[in-house]
Predicted model as a PDB file, atoms N, CA, C, CB and O in Angstrom, pLDDT in the B-factor column:
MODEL        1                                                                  
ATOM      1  N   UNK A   1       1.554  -9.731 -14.149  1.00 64.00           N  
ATOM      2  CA  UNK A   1       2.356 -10.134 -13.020  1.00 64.00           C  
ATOM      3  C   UNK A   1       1.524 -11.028 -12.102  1.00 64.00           C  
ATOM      4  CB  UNK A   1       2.888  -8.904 -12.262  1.00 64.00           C  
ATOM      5  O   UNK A   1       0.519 -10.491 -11.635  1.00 64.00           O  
ATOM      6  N   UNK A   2       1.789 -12.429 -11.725  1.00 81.00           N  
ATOM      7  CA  UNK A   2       1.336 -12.837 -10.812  1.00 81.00           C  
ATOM      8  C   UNK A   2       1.711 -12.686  -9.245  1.00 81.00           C  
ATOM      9  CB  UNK A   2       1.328 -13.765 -11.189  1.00 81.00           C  
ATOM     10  O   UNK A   2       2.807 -12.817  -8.699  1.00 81.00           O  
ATOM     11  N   UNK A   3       0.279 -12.326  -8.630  1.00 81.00           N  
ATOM     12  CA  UNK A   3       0.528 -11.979  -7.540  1.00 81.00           C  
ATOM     13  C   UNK A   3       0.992 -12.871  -6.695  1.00 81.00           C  
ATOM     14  CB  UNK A   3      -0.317 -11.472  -7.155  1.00 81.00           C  
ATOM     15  O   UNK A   3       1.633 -12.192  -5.893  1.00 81.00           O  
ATOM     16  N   UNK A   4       1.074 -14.119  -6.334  1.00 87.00           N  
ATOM     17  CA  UNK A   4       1.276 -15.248  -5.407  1.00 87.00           C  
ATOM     18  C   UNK A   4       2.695 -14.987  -5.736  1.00 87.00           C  
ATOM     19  CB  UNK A   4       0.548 -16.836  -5.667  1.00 87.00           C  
ATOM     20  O   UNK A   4       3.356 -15.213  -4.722  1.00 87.00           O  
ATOM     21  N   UNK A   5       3.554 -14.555  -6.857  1.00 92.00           N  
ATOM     22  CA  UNK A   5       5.165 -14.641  -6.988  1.00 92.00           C  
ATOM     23  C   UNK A   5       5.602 -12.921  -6.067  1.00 92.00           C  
ATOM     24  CB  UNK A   5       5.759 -14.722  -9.195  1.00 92.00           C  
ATOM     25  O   UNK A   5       6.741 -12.490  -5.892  1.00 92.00           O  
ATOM     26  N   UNK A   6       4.552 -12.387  -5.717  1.00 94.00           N  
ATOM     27  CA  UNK A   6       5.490 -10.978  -5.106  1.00 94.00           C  
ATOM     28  C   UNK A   6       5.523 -11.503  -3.780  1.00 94.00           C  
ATOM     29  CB  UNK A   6       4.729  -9.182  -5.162  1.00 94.00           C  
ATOM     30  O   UNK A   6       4.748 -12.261  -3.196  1.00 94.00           O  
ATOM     31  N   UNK A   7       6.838 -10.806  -3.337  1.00 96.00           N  
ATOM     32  CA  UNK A   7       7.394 -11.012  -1.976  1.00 96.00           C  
ATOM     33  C   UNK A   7       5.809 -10.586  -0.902  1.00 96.00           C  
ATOM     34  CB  UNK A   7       9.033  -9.753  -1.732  1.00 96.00           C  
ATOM     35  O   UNK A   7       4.936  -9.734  -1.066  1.00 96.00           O  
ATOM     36  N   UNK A   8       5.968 -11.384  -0.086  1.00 97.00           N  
ATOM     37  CA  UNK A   8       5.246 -10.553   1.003  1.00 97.00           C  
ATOM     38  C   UNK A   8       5.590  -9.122   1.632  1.00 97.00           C  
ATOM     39  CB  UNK A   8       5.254 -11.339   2.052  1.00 97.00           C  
ATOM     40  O   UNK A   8       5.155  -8.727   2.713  1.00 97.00           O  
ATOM     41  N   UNK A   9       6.019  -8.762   1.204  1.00 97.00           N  
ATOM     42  CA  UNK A   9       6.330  -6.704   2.027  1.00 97.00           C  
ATOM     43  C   UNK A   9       7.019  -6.222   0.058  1.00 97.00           C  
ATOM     44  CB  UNK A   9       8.725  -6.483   4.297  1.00 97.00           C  
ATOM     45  O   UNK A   9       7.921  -6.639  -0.669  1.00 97.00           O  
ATOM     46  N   UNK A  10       6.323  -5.545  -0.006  1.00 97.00           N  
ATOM     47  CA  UNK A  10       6.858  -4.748  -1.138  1.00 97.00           C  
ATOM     48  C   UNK A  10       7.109  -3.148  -0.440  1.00 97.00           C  
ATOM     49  CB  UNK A  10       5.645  -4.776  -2.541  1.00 97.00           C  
ATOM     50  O   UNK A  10       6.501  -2.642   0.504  1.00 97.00           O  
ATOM     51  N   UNK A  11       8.298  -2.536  -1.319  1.00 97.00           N  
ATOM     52  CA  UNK A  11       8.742  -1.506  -1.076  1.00 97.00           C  
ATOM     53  C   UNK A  11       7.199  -0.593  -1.335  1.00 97.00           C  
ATOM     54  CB  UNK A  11      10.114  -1.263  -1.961  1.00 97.00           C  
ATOM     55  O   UNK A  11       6.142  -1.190  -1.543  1.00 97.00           O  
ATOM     56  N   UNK A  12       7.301   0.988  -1.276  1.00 98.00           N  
ATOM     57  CA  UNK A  12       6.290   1.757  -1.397  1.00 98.00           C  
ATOM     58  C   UNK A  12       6.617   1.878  -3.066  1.00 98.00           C  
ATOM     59  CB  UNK A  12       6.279   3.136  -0.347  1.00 98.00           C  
ATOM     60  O   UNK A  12       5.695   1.878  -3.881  1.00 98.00           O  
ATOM     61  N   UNK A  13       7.949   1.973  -3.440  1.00 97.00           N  
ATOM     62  CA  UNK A  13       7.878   1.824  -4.868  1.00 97.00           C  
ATOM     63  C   UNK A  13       7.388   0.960  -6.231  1.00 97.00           C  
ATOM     64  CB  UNK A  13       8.704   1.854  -4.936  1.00 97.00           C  
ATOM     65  O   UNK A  13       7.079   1.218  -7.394  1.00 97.00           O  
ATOM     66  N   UNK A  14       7.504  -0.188  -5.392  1.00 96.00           N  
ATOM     67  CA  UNK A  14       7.088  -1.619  -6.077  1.00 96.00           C  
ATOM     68  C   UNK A  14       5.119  -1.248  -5.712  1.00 96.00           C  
ATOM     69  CB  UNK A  14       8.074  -3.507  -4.930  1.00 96.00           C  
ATOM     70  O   UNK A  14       4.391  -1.578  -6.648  1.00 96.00           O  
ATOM     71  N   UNK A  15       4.642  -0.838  -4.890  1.00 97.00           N  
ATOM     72  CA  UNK A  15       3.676  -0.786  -4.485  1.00 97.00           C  
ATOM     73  C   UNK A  15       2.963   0.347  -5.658  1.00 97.00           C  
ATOM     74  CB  UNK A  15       3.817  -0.540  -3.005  1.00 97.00           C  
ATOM     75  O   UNK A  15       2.027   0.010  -6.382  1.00 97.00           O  
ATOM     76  N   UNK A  16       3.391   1.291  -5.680  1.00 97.00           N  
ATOM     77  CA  UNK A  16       3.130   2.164  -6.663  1.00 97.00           C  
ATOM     78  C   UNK A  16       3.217   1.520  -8.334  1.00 97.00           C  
ATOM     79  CB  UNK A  16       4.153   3.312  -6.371  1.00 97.00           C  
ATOM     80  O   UNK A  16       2.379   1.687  -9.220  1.00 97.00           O  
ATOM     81  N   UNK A  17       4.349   0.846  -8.403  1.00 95.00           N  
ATOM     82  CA  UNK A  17       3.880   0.396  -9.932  1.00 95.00           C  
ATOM     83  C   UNK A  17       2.582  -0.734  -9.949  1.00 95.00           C  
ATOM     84  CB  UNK A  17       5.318  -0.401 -10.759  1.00 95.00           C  
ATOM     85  O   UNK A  17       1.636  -0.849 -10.728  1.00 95.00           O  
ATOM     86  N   UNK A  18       2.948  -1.457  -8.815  1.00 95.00           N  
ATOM     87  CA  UNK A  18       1.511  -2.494  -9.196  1.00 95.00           C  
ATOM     88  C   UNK A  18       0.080  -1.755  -9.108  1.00 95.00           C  
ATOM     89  CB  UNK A  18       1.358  -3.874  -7.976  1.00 95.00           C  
ATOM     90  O   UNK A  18      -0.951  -2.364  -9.395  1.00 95.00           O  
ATOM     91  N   UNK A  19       0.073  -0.178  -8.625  1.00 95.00           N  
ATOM     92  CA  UNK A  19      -1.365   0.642  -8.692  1.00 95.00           C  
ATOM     93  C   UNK A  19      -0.974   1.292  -9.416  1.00 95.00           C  
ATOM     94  CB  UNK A  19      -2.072   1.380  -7.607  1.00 95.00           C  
ATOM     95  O   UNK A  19      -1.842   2.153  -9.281  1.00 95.00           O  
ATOM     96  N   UNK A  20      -0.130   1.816 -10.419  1.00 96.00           N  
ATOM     97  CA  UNK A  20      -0.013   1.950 -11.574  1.00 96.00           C  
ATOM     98  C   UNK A  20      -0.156   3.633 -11.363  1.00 96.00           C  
ATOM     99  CB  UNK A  20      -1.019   1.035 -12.470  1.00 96.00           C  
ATOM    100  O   UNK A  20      -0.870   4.206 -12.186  1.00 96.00           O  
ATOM    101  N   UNK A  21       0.603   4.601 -10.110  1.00 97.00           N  
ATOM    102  CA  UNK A  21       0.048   5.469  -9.663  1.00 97.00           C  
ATOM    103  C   UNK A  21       1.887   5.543  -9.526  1.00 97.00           C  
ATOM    104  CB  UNK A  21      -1.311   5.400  -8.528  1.00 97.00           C  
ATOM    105  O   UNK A  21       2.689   4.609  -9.524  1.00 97.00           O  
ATOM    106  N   UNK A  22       2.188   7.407  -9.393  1.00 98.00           N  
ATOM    107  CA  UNK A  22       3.558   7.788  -9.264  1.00 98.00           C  
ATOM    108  C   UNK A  22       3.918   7.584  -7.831  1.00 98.00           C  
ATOM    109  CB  UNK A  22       3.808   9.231  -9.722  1.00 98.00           C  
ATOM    110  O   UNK A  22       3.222   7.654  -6.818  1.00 98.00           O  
ATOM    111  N   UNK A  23       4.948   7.363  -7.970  1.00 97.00           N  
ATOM    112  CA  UNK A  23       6.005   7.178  -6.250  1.00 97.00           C  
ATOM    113  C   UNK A  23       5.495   7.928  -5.515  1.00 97.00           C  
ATOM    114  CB  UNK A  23       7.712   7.630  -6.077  1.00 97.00           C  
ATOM    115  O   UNK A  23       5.312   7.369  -4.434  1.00 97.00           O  
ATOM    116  N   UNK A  24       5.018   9.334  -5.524  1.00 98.00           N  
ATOM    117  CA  UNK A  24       5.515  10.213  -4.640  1.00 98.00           C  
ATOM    118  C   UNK A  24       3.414   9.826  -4.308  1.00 98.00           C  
ATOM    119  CB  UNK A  24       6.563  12.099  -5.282  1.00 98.00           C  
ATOM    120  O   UNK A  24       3.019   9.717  -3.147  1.00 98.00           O  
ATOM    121  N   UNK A  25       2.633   9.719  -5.251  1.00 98.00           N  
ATOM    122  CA  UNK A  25       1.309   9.066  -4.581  1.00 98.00           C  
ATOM    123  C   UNK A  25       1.469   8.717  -3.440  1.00 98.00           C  
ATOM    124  CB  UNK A  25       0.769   7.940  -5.148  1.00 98.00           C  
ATOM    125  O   UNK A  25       1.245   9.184  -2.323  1.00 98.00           O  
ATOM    126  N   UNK A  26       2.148   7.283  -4.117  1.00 98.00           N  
ATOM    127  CA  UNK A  26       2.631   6.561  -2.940  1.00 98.00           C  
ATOM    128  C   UNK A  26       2.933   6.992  -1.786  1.00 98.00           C  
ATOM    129  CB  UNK A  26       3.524   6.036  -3.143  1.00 98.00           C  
ATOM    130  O   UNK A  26       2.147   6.887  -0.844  1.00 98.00           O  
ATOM    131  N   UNK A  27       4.064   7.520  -1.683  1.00 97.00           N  
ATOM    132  CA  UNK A  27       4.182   8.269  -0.347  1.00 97.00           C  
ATOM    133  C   UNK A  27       2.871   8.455   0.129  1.00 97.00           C  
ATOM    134  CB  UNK A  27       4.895   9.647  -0.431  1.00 97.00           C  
ATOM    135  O   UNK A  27       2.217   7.742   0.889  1.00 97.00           O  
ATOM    136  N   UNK A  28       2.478   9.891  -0.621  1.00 98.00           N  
ATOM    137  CA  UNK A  28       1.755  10.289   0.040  1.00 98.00           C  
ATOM    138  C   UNK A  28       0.793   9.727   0.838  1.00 98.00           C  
ATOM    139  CB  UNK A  28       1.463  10.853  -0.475  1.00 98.00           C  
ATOM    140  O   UNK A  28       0.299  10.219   1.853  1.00 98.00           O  
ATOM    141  N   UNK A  29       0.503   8.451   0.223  1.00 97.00           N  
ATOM    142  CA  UNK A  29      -0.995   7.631   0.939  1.00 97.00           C  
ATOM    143  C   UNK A  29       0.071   6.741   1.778  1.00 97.00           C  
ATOM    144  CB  UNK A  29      -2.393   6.469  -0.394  1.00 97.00           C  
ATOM    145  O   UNK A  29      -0.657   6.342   2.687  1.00 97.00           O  
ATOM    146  N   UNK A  30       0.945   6.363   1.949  1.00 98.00           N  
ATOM    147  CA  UNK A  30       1.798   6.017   3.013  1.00 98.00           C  
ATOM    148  C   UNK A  30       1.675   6.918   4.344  1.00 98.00           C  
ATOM    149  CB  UNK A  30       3.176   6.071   2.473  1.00 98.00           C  
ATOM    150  O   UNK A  30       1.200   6.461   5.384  1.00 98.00           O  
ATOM    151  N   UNK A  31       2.155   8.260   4.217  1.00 97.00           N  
ATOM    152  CA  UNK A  31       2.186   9.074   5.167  1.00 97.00           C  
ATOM    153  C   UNK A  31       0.470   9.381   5.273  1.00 97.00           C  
ATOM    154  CB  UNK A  31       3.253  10.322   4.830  1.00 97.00           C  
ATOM    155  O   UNK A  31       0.233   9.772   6.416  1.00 97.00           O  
ATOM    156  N   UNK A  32      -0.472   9.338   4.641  1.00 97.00           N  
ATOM    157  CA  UNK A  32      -1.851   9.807   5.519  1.00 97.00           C  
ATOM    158  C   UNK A  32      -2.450   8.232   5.774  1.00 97.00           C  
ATOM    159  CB  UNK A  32      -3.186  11.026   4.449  1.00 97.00           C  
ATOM    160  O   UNK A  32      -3.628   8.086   6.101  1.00 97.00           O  
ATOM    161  N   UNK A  33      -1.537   7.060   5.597  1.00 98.00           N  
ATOM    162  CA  UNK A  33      -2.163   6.053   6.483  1.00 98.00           C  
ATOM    163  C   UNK A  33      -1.573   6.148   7.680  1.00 98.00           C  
ATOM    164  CB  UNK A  33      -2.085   4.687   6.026  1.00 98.00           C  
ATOM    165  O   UNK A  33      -2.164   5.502   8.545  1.00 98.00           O  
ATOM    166  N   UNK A  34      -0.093   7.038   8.241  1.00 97.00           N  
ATOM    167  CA  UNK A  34       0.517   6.957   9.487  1.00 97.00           C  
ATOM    168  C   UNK A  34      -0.294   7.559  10.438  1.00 97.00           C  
ATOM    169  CB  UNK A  34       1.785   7.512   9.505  1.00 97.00           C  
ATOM    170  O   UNK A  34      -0.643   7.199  11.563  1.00 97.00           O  
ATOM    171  N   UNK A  35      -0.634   8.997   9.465  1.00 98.00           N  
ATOM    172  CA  UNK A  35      -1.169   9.925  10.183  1.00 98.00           C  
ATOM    173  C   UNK A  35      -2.777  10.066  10.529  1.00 98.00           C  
ATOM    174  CB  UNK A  35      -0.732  10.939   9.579  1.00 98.00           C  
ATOM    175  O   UNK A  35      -3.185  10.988  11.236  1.00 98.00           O  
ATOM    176  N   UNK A  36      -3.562   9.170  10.023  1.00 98.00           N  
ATOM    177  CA  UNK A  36      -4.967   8.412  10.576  1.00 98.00           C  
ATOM    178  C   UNK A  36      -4.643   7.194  11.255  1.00 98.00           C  
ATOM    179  CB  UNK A  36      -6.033   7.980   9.382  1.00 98.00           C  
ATOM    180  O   UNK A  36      -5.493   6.357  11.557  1.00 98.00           O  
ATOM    181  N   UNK A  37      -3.555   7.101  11.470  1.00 97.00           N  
ATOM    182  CA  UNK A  37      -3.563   5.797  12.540  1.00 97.00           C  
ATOM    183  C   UNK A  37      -4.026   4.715  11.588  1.00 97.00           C  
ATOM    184  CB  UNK A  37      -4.715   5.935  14.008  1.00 97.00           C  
ATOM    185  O   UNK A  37      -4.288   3.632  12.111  1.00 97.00           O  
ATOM    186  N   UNK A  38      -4.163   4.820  10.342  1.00 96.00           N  
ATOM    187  CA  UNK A  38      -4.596   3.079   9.597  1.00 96.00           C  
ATOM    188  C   UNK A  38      -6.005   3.298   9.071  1.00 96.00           C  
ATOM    189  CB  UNK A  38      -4.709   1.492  10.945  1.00 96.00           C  
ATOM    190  O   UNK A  38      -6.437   2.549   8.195  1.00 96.00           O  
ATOM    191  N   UNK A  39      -6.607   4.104   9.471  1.00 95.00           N  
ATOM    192  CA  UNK A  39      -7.864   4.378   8.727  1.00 95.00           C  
ATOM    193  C   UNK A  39      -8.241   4.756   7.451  1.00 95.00           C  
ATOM    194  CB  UNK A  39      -8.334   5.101   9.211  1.00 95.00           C  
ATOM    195  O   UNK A  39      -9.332   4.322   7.081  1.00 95.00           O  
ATOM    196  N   UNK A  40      -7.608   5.468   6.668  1.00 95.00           N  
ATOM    197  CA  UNK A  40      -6.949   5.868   5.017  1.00 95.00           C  
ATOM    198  C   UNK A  40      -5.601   5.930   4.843  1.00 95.00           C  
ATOM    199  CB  UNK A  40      -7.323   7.292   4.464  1.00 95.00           C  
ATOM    200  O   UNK A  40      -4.652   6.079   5.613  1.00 95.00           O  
ATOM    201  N   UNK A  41      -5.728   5.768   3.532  1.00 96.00           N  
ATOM    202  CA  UNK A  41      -4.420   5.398   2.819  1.00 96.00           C  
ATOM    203  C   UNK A  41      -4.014   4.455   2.696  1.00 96.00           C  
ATOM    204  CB  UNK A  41      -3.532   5.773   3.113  1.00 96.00           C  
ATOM    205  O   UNK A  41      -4.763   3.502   2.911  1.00 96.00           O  
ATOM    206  N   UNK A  42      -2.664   4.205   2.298  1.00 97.00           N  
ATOM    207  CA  UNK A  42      -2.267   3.223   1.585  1.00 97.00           C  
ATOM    208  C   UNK A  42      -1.520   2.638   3.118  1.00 97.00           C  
ATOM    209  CB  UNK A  42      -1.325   3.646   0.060  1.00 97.00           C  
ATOM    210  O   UNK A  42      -0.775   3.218   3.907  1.00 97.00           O  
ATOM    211  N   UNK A  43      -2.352   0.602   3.117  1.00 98.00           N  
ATOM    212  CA  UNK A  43      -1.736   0.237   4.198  1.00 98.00           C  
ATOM    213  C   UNK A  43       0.054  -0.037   4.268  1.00 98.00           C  
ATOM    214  CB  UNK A  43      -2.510  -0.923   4.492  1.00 98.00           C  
ATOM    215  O   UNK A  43       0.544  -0.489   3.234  1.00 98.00           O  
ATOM    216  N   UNK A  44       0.593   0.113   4.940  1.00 98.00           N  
ATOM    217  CA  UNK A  44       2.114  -0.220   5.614  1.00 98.00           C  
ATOM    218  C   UNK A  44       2.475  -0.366   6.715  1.00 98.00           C  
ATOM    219  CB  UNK A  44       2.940   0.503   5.460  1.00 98.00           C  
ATOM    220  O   UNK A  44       1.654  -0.064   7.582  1.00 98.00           O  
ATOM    221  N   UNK A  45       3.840  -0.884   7.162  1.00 98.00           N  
ATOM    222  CA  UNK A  45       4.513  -0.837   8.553  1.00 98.00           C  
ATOM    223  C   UNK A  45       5.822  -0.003   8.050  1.00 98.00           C  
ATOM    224  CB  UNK A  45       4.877  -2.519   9.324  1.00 98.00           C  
ATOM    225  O   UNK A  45       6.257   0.272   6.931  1.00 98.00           O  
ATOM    226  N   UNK A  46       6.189   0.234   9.186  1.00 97.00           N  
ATOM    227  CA  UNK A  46       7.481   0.693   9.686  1.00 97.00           C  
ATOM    228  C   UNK A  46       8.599  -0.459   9.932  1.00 97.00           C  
ATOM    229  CB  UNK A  46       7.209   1.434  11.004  1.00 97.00           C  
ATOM    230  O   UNK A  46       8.361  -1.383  10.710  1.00 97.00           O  
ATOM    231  N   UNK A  47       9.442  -0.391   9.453  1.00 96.00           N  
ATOM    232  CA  UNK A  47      10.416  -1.571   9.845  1.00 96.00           C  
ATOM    233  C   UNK A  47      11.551  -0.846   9.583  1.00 96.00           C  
ATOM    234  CB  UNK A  47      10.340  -3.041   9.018  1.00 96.00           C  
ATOM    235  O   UNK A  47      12.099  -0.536   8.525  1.00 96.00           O  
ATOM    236  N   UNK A  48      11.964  -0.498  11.461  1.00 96.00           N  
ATOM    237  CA  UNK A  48      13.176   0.917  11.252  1.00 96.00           C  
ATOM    238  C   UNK A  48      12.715   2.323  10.350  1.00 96.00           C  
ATOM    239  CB  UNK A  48      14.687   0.268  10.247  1.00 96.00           C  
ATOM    240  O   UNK A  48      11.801   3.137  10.478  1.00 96.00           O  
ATOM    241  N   UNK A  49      13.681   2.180   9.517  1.00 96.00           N  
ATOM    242  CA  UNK A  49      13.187   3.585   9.200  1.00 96.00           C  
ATOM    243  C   UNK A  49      12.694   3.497   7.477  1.00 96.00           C  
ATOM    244  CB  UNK A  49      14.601   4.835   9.522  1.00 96.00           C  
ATOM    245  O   UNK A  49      12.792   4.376   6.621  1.00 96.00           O  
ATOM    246  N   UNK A  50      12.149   2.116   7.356  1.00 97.00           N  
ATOM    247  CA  UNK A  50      12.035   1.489   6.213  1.00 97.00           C  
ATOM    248  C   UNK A  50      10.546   1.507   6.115  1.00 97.00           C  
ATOM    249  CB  UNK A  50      12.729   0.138   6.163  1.00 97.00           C  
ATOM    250  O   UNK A  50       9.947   1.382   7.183  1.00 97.00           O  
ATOM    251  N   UNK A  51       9.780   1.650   4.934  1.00 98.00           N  
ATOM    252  CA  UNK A  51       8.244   1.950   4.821  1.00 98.00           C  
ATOM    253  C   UNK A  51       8.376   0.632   4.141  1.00 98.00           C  
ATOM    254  CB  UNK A  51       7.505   3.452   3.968  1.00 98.00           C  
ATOM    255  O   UNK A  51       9.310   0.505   3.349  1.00 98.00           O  
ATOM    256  N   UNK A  52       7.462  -0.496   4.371  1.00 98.00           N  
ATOM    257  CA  UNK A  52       7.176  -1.234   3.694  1.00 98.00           C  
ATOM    258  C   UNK A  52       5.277  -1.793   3.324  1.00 98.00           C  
ATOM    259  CB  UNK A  52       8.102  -2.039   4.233  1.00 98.00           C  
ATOM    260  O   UNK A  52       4.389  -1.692   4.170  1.00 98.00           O  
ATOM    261  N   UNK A  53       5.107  -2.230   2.202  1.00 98.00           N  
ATOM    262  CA  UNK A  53       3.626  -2.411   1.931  1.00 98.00           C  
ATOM    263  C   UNK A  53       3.252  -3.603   2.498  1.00 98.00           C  
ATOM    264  CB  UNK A  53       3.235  -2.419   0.482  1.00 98.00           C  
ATOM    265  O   UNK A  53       4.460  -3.744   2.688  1.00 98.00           O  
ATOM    266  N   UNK A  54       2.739  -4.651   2.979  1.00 98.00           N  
ATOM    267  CA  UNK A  54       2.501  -6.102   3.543  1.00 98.00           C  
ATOM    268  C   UNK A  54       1.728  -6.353   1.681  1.00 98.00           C  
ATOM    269  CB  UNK A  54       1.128  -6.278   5.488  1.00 98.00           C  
ATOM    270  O   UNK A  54       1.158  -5.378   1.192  1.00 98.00           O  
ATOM    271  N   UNK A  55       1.796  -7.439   1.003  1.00 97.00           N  
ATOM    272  CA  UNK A  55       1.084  -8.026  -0.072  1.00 97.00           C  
ATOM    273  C   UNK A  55      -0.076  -8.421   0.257  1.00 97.00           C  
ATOM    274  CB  UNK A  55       1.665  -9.010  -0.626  1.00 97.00           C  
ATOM    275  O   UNK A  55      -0.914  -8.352  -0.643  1.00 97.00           O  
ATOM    276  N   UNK A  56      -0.510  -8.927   1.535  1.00 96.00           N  
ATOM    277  CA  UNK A  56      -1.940  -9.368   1.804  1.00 96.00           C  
ATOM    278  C   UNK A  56      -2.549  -7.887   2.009  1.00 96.00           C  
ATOM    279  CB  UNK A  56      -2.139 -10.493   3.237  1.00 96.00           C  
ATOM    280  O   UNK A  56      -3.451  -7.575   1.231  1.00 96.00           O  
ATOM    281  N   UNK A  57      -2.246  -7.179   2.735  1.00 97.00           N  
ATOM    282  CA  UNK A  57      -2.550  -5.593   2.951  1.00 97.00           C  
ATOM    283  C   UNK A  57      -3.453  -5.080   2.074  1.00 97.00           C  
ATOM    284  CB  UNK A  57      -1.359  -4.699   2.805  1.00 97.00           C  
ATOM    285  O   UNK A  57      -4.652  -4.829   2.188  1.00 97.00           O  
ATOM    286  N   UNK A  58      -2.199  -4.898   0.626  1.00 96.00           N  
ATOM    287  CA  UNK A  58      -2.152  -4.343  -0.378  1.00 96.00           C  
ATOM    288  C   UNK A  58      -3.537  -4.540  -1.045  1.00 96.00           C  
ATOM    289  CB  UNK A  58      -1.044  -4.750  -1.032  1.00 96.00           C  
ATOM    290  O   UNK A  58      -4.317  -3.630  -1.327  1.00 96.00           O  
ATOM    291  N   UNK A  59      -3.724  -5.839  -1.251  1.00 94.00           N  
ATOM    292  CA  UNK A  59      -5.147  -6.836  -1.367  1.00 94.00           C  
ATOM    293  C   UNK A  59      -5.969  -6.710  -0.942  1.00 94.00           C  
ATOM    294  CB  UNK A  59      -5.273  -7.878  -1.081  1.00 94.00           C  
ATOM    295  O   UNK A  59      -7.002  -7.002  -1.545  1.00 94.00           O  
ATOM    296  N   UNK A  60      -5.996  -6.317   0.052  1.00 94.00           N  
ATOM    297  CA  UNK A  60      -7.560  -6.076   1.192  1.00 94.00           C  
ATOM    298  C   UNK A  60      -7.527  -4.695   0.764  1.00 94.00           C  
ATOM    299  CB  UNK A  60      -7.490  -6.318   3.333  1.00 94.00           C  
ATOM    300  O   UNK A  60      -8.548  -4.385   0.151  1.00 94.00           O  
ATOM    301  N   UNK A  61      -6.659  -3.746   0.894  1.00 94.00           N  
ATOM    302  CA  UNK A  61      -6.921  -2.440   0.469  1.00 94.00           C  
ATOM    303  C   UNK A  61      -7.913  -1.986  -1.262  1.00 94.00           C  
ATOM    304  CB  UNK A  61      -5.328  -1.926   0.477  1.00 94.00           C  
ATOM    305  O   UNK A  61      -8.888  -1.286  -1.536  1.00 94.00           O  
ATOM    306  N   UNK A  62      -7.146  -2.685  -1.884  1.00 93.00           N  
ATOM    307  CA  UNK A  62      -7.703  -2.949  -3.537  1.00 93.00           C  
ATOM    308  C   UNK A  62      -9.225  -2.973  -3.144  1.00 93.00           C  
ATOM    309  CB  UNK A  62      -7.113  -4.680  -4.461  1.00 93.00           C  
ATOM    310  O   UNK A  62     -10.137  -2.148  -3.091  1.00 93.00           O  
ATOM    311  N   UNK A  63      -9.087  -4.112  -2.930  1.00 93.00           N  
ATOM    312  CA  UNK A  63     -10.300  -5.370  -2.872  1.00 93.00           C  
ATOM    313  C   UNK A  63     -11.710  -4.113  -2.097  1.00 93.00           C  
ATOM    314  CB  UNK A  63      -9.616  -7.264  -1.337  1.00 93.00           C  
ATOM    315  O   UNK A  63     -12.785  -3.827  -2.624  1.00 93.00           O  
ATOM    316  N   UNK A  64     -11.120  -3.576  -0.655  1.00 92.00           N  
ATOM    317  CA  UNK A  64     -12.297  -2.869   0.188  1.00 92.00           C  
ATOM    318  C   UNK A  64     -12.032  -1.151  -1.073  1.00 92.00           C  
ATOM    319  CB  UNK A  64     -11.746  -2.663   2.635  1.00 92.00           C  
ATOM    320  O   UNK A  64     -13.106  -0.567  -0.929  1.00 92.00           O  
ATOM    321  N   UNK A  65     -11.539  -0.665  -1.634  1.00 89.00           N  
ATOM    322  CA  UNK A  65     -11.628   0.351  -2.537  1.00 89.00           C  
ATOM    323  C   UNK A  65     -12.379   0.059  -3.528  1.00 89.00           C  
ATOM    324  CB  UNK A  65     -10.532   0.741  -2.974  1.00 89.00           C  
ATOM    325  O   UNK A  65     -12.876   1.078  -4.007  1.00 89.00           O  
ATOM    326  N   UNK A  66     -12.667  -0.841  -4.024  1.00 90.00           N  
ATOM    327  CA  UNK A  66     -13.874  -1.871  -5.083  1.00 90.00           C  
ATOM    328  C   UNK A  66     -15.250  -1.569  -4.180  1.00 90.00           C  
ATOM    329  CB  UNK A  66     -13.459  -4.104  -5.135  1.00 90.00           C  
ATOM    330  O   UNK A  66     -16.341  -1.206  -4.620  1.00 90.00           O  
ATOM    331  N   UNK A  67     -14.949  -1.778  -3.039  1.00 87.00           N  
ATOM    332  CA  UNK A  67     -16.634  -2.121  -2.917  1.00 87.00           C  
ATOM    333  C   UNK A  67     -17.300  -0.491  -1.698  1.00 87.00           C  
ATOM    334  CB  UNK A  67     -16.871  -4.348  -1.773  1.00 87.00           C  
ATOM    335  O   UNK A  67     -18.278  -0.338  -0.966  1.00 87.00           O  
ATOM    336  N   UNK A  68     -16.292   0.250  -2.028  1.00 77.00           N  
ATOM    337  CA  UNK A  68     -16.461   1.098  -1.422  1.00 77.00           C  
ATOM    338  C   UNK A  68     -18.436   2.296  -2.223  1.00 77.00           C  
ATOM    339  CB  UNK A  68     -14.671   1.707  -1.502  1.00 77.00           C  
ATOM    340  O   UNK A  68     -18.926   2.462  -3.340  1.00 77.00           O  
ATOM    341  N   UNK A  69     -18.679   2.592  -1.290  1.00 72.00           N  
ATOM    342  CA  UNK A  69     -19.999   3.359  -1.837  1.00 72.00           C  
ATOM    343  C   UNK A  69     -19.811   5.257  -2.442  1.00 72.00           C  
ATOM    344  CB  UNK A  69     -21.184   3.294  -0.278  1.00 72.00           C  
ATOM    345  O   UNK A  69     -19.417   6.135  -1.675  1.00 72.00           O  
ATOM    346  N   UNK A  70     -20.124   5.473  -3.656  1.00 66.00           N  
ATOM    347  CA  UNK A  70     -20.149   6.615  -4.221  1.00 66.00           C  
ATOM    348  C   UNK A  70     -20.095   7.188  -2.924  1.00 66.00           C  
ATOM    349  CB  UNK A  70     -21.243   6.953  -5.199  1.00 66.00           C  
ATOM    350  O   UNK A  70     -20.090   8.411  -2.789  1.00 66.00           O  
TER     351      UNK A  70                                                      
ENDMDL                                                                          
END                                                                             
């Protein structure tokens, strides 16, 4: 899948297949990025009552989980 063709805001579901990890993961690292205020988990916004992933986000998240230290 090329990434430059995904929308900018992917659902938490769409987010979960591109980490290749089950929905409810998802969630979960959805809800413990709300609940650290942005410090872990999986980045998102709120839009209403809609969870969405940002695609640049998603990227920086990957990307800083790569270079993270044992």
């Amino acid at each position: 899948m090329d990434f430059d063709a995904l929308p900018a805001m992917l659902r938490v579901d769409e987010a979960a297949q591109l980490l290749h990890i089950s929905r409810s993961t998802a969630y979960e690292e959805t809800a413990r990025f709300f609940r650290t205020n942005g410090l872990t988990g999986l980045p998102c916004i709120r839009i209403g009552r809609s969870v969405r992933v940002p695609k640049t986000a998603l990227h920086a998240w990957v990307t800083a989980q790569l270079h993270q230290p044992e």
